[in-house]
C-alpha distance (Angstrom), angle and dihedral (degrees) to the residues before:
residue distance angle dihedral
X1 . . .
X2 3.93 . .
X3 3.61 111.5 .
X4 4.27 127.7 -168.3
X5 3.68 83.1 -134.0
X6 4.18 92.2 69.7
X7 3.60 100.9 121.9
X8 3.67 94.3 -147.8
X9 3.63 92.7 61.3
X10 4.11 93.7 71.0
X11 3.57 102.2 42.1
X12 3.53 112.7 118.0
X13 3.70 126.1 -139.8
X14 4.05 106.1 -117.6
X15 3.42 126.2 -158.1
X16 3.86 114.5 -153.1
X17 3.72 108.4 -84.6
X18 3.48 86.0 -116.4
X19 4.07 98.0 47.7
X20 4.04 105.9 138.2
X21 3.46 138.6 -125.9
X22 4.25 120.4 -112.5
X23 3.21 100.8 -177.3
X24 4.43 108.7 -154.8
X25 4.31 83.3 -133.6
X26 3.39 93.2 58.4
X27 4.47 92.6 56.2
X28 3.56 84.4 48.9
X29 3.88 110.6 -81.9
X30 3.74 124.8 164.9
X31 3.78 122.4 -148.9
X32 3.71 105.7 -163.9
X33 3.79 93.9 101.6
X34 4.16 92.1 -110.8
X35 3.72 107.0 68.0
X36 3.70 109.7 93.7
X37 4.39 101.7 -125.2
X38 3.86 96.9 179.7
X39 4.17 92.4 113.2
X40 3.93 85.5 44.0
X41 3.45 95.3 52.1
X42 3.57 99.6 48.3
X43 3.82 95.2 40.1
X44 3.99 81.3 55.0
X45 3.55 93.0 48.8
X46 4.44 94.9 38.6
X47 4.06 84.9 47.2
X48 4.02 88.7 51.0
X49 3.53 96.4 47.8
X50 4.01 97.4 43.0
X51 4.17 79.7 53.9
X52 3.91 89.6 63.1
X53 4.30 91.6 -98.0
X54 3.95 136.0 -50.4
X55 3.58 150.0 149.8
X56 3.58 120.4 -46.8
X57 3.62 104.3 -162.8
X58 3.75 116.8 -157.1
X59 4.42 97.4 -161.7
X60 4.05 120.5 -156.8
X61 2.99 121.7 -60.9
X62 4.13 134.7 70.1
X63 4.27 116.0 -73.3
X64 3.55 114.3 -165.5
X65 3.90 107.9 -146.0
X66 4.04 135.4 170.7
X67 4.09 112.6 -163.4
X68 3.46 119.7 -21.3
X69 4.21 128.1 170.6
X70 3.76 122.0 -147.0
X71 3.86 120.8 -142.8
X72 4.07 134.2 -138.5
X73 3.97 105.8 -72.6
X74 3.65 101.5 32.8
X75 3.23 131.2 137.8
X76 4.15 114.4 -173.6
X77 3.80 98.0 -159.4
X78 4.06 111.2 -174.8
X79 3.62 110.8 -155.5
X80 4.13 121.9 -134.0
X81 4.14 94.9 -72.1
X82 3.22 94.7 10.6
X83 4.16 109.7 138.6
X84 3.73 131.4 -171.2
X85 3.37 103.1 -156.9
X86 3.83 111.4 -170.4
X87 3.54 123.6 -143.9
X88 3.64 119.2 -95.7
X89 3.95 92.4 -166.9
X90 4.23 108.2 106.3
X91 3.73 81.8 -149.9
X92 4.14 92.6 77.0
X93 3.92 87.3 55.3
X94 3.73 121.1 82.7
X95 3.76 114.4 -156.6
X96 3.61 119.0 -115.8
X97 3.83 137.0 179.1
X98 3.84 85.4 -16.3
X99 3.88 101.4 -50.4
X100 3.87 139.3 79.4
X101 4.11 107.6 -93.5
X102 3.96 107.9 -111.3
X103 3.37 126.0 -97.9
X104 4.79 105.1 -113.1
X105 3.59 104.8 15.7
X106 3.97 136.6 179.6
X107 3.84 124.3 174.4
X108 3.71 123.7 -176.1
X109 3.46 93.4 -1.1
X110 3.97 135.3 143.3
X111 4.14 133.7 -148.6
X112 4.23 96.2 12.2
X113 3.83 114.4 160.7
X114 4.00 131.3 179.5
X115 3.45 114.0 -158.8
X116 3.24 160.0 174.8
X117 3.84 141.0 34.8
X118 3.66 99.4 -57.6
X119 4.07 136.1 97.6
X120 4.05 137.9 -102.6
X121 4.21 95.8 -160.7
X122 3.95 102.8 -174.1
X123 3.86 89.5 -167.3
X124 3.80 85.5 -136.9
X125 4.01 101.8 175.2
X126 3.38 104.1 98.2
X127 4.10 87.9 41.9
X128 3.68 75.9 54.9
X129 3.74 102.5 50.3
X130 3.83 93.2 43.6
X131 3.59 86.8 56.5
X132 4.16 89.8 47.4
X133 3.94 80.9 61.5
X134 3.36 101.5 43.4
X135 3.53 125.9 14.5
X136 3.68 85.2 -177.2
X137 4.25 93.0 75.1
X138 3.92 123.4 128.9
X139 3.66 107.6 -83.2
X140 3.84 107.7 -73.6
X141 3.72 117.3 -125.3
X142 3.58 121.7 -87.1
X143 4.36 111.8 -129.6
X144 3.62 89.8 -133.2
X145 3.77 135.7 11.1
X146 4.22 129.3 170.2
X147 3.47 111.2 -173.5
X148 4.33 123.2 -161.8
X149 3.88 80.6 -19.2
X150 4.06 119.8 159.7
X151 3.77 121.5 -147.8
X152 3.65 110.7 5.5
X153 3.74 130.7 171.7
X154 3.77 128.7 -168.3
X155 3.69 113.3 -168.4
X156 3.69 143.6 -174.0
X157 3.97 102.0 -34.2
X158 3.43 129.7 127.1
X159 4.07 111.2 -127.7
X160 4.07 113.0 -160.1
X161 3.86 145.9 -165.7
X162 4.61 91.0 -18.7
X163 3.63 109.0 -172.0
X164 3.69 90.2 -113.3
X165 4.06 123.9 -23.3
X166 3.87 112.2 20.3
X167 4.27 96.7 -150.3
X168 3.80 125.4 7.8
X169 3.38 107.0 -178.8
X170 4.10 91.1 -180.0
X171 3.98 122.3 -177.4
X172 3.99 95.2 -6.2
X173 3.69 134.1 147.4
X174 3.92 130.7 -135.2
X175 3.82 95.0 -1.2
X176 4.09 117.3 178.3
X177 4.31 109.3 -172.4
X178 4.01 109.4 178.0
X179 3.62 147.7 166.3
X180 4.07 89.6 3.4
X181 3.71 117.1 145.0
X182 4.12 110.0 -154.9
X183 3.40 129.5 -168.2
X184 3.70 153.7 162.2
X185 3.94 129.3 149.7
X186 4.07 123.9 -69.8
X187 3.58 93.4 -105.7
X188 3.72 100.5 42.3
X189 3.66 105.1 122.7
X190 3.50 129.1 -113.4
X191 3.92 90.4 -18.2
X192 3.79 97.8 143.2
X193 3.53 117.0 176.4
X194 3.71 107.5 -131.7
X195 3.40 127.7 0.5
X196 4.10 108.7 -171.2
X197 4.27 136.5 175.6
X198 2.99 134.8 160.8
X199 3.96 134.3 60.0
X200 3.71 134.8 -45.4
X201 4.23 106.8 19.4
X202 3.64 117.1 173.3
X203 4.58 102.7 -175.6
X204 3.78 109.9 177.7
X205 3.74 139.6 161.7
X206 3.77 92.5 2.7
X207 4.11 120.2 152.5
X208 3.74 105.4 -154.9
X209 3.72 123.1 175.9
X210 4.02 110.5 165.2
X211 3.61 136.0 150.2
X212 4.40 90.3 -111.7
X213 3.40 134.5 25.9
X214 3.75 114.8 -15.6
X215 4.06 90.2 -159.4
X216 3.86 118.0 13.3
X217 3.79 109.1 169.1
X218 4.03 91.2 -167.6
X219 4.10 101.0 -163.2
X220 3.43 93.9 -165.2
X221 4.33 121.4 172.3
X222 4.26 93.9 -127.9
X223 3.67 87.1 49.0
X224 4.29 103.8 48.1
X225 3.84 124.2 -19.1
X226 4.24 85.6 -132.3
X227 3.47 122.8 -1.5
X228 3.87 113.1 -160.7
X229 4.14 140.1 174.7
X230 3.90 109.9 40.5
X231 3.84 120.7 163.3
X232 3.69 127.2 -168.2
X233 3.86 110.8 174.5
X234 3.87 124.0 161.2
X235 3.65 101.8 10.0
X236 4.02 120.4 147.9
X237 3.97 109.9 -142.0
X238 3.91 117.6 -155.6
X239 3.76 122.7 -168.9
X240 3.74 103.3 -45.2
X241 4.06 126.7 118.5
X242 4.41 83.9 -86.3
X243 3.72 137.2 -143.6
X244 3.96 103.6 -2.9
X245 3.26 135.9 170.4
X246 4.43 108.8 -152.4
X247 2.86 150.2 -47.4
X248 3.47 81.0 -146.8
X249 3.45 124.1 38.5
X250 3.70 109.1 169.1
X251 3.41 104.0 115.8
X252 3.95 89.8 58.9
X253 3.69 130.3 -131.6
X254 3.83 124.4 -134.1
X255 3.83 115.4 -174.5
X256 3.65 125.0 24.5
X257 3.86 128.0 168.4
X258 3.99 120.8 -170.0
X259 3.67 117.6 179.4
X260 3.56 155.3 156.1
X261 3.68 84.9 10.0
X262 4.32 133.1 141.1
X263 3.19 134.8 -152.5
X264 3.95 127.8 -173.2
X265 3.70 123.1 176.8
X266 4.00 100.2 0.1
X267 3.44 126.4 146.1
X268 3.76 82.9 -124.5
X269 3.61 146.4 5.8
X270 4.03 112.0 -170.6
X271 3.77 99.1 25.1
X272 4.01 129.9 172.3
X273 3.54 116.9 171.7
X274 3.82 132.0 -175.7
X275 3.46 144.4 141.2
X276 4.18 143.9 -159.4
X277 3.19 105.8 -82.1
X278 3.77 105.7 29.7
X279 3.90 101.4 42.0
X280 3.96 128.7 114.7
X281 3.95 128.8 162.6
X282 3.82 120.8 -47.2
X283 3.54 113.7 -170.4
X284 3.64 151.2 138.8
X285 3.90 101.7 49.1
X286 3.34 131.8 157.5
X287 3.82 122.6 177.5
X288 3.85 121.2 -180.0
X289 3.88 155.8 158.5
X290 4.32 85.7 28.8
X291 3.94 122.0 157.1
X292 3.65 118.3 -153.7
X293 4.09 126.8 -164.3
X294 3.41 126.2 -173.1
X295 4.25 89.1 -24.8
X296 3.75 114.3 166.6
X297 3.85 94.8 -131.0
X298 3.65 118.7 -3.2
X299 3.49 100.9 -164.3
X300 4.12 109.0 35.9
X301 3.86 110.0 158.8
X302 3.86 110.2 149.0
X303 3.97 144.1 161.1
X304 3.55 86.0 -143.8
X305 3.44 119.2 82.8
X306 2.90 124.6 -173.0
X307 3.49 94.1 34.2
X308 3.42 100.7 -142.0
X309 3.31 89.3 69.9
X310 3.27 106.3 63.6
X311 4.48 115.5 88.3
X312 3.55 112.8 -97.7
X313 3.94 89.5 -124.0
X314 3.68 116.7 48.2
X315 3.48 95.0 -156.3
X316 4.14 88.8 74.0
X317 3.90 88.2 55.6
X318 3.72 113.6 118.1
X319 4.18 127.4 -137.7
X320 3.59 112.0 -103.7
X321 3.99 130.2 -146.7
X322 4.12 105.3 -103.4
X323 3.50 103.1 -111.7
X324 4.02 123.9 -178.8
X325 3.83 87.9 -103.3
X326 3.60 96.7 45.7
X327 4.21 98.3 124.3
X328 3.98 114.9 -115.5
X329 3.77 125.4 -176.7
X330 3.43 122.7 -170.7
X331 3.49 143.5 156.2
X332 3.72 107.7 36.9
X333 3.55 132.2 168.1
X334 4.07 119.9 -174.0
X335 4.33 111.8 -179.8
X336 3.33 142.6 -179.0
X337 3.56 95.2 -9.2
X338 3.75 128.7 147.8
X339 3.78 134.6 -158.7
X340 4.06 128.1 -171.7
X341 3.69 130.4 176.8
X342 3.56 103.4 22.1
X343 3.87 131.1 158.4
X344 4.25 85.8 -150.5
X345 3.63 135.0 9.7
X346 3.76 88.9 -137.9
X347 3.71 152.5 -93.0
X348 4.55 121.1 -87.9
X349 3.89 97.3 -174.1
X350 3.49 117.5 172.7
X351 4.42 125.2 163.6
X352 3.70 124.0 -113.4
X353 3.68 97.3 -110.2
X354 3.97 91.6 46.5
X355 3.99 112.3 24.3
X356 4.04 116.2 -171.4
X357 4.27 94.2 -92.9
X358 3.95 131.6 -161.9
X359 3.97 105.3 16.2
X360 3.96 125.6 167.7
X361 3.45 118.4 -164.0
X362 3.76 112.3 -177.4
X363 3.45 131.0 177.7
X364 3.58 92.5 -6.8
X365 3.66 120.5 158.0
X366 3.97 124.3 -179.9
X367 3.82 124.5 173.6
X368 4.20 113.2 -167.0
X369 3.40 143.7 147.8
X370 3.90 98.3 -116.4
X371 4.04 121.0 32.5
X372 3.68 134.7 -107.2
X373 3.79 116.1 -85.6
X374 3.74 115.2 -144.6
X375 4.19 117.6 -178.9
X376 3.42 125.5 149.7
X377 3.89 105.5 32.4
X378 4.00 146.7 119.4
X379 3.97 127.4 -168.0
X380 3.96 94.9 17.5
X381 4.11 100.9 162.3
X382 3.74 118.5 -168.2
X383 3.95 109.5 -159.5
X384 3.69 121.5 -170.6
X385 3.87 86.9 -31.6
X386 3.85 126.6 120.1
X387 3.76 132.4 -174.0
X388 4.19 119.1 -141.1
X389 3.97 111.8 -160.6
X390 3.99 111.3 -173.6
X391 4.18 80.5 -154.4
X392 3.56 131.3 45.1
X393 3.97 133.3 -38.8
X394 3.81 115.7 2.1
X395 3.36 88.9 -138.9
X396 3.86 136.5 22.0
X397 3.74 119.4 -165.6
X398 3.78 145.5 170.3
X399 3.70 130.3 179.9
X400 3.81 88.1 -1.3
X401 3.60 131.8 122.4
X402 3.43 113.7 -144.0
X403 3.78 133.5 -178.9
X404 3.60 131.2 -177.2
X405 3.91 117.1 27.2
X406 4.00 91.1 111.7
X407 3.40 115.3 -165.8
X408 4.09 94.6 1.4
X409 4.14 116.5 133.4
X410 3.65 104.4 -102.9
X411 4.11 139.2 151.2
C-alpha cells in the first residue's frame, strides 16, 4: 500500500544553487497576447538546456505560443500574471501519427519543473466546437504531456480551458504535482484534468473542476508493464466524472492511496472503470476520510465500461474465456467516508468469470435517492457503514456476497 511516509514522495527537485535565469523577453518574446512566441520560447528553453538547465522565466504579461518541448533541467517558472496562452490556430500544429502534436511537451527527460503562480490557458473552445461537429476530428492536442520522464514536479499554476486532457504525465517516474488549480467548463469535452502512469506519484492540494475525469490514472500495457505507488491526498474535486482508475487498465496498478479528499457535484466519487479487452489487475487500494456533495454516484467501480454496454439484467450476462486483459479488482478498502445529496449510492459491477473480490467498507455512510447496486462480487464486508435510499431497496445485488449492512432493504 502507499504510505505518506515514502521517502521519495518529499524530495524536492533542486536546481543547482547557481541554475540561471533565461528570461523568454530577452530571446525575443512579446507579451501583448498577439505576437506569436513559439521560436522564443523554444530558443529560451534550447539555450537553457545547452547551459546544463535553469529557469525559464515566463514575466507578466500574455505570450502567445503554438507547440513547444521542454528539455532535462528546466524549470518553466510563470511569474505572478504571467499567461501562456496557447495558440488556438490548427495551423501551429503539425499532424502526427493521426493527431495534432500537444501544446508543452518533454519525452525522456529528467529534473522538469513548472512553476510558479501563473497560467497555461489552451484556449480550447474552438478545439471544442470542432469536436461538437465532428467527433470524428484528428486527435486534439493534449495541454501538457511528459513522456518516459524521471523526476518531475508540477507546482502552483493554474492550467485552463486544454483542448482535451489538461496534464498527462504518461509512463513517468517519481512525479510530485501540487497546489495546481485546473479548470475548464462542465461540458468541455474530454478535458480531464490529469491523466498519470507510471511509478512513484505524489498529487496534493490540487482544485480540479473539469468537464471529465478530474484524476484518471490510465494503467495502460504500451505505456508501463505495472505502474505502482500513487498518492492523492487533499485534493478538491468539482463537477467532473472524479477519482477513476481507467478506462484502461492493462498495464495494472498495485498501490493506490486516496485521502482526505471532497468531492461536490461529480459525476463520481470512488470510480474504477474497465472493460474486456483493455483490463489488467487492479489491486491494493485504499481510499479514505472522502466527503461527497451532491455526487452522481459515489461509489462507481464497474467491468463495464462504457456503461451502456453492459445488459440491463445481469442475470442474462454470459461467462467469458479469461484472457490476460480480462479486468480484475481486488483488494479494496473504502473508510470513513461520507456521501450526502446523492441521486444513487452507486454501482459494484464485477463479470461472472472475474467478480470484484476482497472489499472493506468501513464506516461508510451514503444517503441517495436510489440504492447501491452490487452484481458480480465475492467477500464484500460492510463495517459500521449503512446506506439510506429515499426510493426503493438500499441495496440491489446478484451473485454477490455481502456481509454487514444489518437491517438495510436489500434482494
Amino acid at each position: 500500500m502507499c504510505s505518506t511516509k515514502i521517502a521519495w514522495l518529499f524530495l524536492t527537485l533542486a536546481l543547482p544553487l547557481d541554475a540561471a535565469t533565461f528570461n523568454v523577453r530577452d530571446y525575443g518574446a512579446v507579451g501583448d497576447g498577439k505576437a506569436l512566441n513559439t521560436t522564443a520560447i523554444q530558443k529560451a528553453v534550447d539555450t537553457a538546456a545547452a547551459a546544463g538547465g535553469g529557469i525559464v522565466l515566463v514575466p507578466a504579461g500574455k505570450f502567445l505560443t503554438g507547440p513547444f518541448t521542454l528539455a532535462s533541467g528546466i524549470n518553466l517558472e510563470l511569474a505572478k500574471d504571467a499567461v501562456i496562452l496557447i495558440s488556438d490556430d490548427r495551423a501551429n500544429y503539425p499532424v502526427l501519427r493521426a493527431r495534432y502534436v500537444d501544446a508543452i511537451t518533454a519525452q525522456d527527460a529528467h529534473d522538469i519543473k513548472i512553476t510558479g503562480e501563473g497560467t497555461i490557458d489552451g484556449q480550447g473552445e474552438s478545439w471544442w466546437n470542432a469536436f461538437r461537429d465532428d467527433p470524428t476530428m484528428t486527435h486534439r492536442p493534449y495541454l501538457i504531456k511528459f513522456t518516459n520522464c524521471q523526476r518531475v514536479e508540477v507546482g502552483g499554476v493554474t492550467l485552463e480551458n486544454s483542448p482535451m486532457f489538461h496534464l498527462a504525465p504518461q509512463n513517468c517516474t517519481d512525479v510530485n504535482i501540487h497546489d495546481v488549480t485546473i479548470h475548464s467548463p462542465a461540458n468541455a469535452p474530454n478535458t480531464d484534468g490529469i491523466d498519470p502512469s507510471g511509478w512513484n506519484f505524489l498529487i496534493t492540494r490540487c482544485h480540479i473542476d473539469t468537464g471529465d475525469d478530474n484524476i484518471a490514472i490510465k494503467p495502460t500495457r504500451e505505456r508501463t508493464p505495472g505502474n505502482k505507488n500513487f498518492l492523492i491526498a487533499d485534493c478538491q474535486f468539482v463537477h467532473g466524472h472524479g477519482m477513476s482508475i481507467g478506462g484502461g487498465s492493462s498495464g495494472g496498478l498495485d498501490g493506490l492511496t486516496v485521502s482526505n479528499c471532497a468531492f461536490a457535484d461529480t459525476d463520481a466519487g470512488i470510480r474504477i472503470k474497465t472493460p474486456r479487452g483493455n483490463g489488467g489487475l487492479v489491486q491494493n487500494a485504499i481510499y479514505e476520510n472522502l466527503t461527497m456533495d451532491s455526487v452522481k454516484r459515489p461509489i462507481y467501480i464497474i467491468d463495464w465500461y462504457p456503461e451502456r454496454n453492459a445488459p440491463k439484467d445481469p442475470a442474462t450476462e454470459k461467462t467469458e474465456a479469461l484472457t490476460r486483459t480480462t479486468p480484475l479488482i481486488r483488494h479494496i478498502v473504502i473508510r470513513n467516508v461520507t456521501a450526502t445529496k446523492c441521486p444513487m449510492a452507486g454501482v459494484i459491477r464485477g463479470l461472472p468469470e472475474a467478480p470484484i473480490t476482497d472489499l472493506l467498507l468501513t464506516n461508510v455512510h451514503i444517503s441517495a435517492q436510489t440504492g447501491l447496486l452490487l452484481y458480480y462480487a465475492t467477500d464484500v464486508k460492510f463495517v459500521n457503514s449503512s446506506i439510506h435510499a429515499a426510493e426503493g431497496r438500499d441495496v440491489t445485488t446478484f451473485q454477490a456476497q455481502v456481509e454487514g449492512l444489518g437491517d438495510s432493504k436489500s434482494r
